[in-house]
C-alpha positions as CSV (number, residue, x, y, z in Angstrom):
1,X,0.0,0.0,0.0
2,X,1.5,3.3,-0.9
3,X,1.7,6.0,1.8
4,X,-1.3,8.4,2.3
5,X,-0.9,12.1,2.1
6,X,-4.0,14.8,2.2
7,X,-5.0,18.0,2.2
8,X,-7.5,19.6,4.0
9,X,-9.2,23.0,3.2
10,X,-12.5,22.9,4.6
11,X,-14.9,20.8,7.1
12,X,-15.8,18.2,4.5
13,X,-11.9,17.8,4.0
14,X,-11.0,17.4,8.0
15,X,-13.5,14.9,8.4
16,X,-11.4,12.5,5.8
17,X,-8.7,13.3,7.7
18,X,-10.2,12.4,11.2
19,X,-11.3,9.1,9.6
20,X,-7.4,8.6,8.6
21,X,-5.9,9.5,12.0
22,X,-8.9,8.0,14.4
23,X,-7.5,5.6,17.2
24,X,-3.9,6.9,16.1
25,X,-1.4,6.9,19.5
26,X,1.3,9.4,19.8
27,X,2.8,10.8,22.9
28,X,2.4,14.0,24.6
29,X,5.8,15.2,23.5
30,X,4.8,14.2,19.7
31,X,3.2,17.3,19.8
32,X,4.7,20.6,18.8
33,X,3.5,24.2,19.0
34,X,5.0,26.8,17.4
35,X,3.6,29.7,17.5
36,X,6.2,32.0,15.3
37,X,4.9,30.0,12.4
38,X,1.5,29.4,13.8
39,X,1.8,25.8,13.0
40,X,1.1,22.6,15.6
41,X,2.7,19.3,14.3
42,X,1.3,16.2,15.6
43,X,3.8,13.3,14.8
44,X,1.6,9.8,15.5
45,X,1.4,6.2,14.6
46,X,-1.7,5.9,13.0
47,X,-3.9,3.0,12.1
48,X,-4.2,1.7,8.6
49,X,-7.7,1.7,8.4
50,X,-8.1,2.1,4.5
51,X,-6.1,-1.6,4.7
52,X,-8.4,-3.5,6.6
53,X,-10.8,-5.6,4.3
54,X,-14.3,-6.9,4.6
55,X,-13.7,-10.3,7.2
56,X,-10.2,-9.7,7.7
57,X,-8.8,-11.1,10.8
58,X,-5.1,-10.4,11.3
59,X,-2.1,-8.6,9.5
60,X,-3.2,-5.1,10.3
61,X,-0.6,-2.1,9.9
62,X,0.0,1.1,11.6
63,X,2.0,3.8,9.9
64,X,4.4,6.6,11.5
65,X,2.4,10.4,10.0
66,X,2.5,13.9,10.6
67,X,-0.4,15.8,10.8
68,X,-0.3,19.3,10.9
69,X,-2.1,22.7,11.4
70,X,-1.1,26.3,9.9
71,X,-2.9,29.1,10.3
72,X,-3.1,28.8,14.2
73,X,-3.9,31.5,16.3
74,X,-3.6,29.8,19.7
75,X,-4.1,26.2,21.1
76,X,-5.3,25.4,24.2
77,X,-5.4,21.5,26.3
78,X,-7.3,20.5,28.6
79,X,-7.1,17.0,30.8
80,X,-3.4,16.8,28.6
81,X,-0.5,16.8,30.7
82,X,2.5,18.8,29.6
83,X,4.7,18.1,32.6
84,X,4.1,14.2,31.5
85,X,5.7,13.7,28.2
86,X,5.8,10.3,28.3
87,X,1.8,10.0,28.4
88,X,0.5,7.9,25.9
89,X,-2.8,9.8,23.7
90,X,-5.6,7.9,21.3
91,X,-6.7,10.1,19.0
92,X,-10.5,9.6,18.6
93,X,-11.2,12.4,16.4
94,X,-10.9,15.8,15.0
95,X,-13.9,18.1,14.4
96,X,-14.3,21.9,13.4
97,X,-17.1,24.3,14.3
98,X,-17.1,27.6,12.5
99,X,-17.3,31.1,13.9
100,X,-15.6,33.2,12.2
101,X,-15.6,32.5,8.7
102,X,-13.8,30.7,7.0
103,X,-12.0,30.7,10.7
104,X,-13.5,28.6,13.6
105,X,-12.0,25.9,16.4
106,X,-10.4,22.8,15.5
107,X,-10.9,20.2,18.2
108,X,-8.6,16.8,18.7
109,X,-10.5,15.0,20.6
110,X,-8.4,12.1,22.9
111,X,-9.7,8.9,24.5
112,X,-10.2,9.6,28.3
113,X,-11.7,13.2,27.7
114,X,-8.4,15.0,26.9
115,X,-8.6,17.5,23.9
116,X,-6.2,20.0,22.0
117,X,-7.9,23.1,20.8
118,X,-6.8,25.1,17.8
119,X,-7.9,28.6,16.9
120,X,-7.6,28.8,13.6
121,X,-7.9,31.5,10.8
122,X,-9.1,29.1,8.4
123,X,-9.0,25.3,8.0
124,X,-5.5,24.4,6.0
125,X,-4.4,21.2,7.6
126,X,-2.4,17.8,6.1
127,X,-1.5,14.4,7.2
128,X,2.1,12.3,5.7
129,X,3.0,9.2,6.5
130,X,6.3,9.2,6.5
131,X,8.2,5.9,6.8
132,X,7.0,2.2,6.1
133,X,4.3,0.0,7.7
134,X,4.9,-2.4,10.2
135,X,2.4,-5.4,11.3
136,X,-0.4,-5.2,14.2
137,X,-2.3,-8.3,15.0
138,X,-4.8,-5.7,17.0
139,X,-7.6,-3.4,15.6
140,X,-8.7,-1.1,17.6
141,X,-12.4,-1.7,19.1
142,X,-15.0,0.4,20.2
143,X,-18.1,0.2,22.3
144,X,-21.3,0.6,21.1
């Protein structure tokens, strides 16, 4: 499978993303703000959902990506511990709610309640993988 890498523009675009990235594990130190260039960069090992085939048992894959934000005018976390770097995240989802347009909040939304939240000016976000796969015998699961 070749390696992913999109674009994202608008709310319609993020939500492909957030399908690409959801139950994706990174650490609290993947994450980097920096606010001269009004960029986060998220780096995270991703699940390979778009190669998991109908009644597929075994021989999934997780990727190493980068997903990033420009555009950011400040980010804010709450329940995410800064002072524990070493803390293990599972990305659940992003999401964007507009109120400012084309500007709005961009939520990453962690298992356990944490969140990152990103002012932005205007949606203008990507995702890379950047290395090969390796082999998971685990999917995620979810309730419900």
């Amino acid at each position: 499978m070749s390696a992913l890498k999109l674009l994202a523009l608008d709310a319609e675009d993020l939500a492909v993303v957030s399908a690409h990235v959801q139950d994706a594990v990174l650490k609290v130190a993947d994450v980097s703000w920096r606010p001269k260039e009004r960029r986060l960069v998220v780096a995270l090992n991703r699940f390979v959902w778009e190669g998991v085939g109908a009644g597929r048992k075994h021989g999934f894959e997780r990727r190493r990506a980068c997903l990033h934000f420009a555009r950011v005018d400040a980010v804010k976390a709450t329940r995410i511990r800064p002072d524990l770097p070493d803390t293990v995240l599972e990305l659940l989802a992003i999401r964007f709610e507009e109120t400012n347009a084309p500007g709005g909040t961009v939520e990453l939304l962690f298992a356990g309640g944490g969140t990152i939240r990103l002012e932005v000016e205007c949606i203008e976000a990507g995702l890379a993988d950047l290395g090969a796969a390796w082999s998971t015998e685990k999917m995620p699961a979810h309730e419900g």
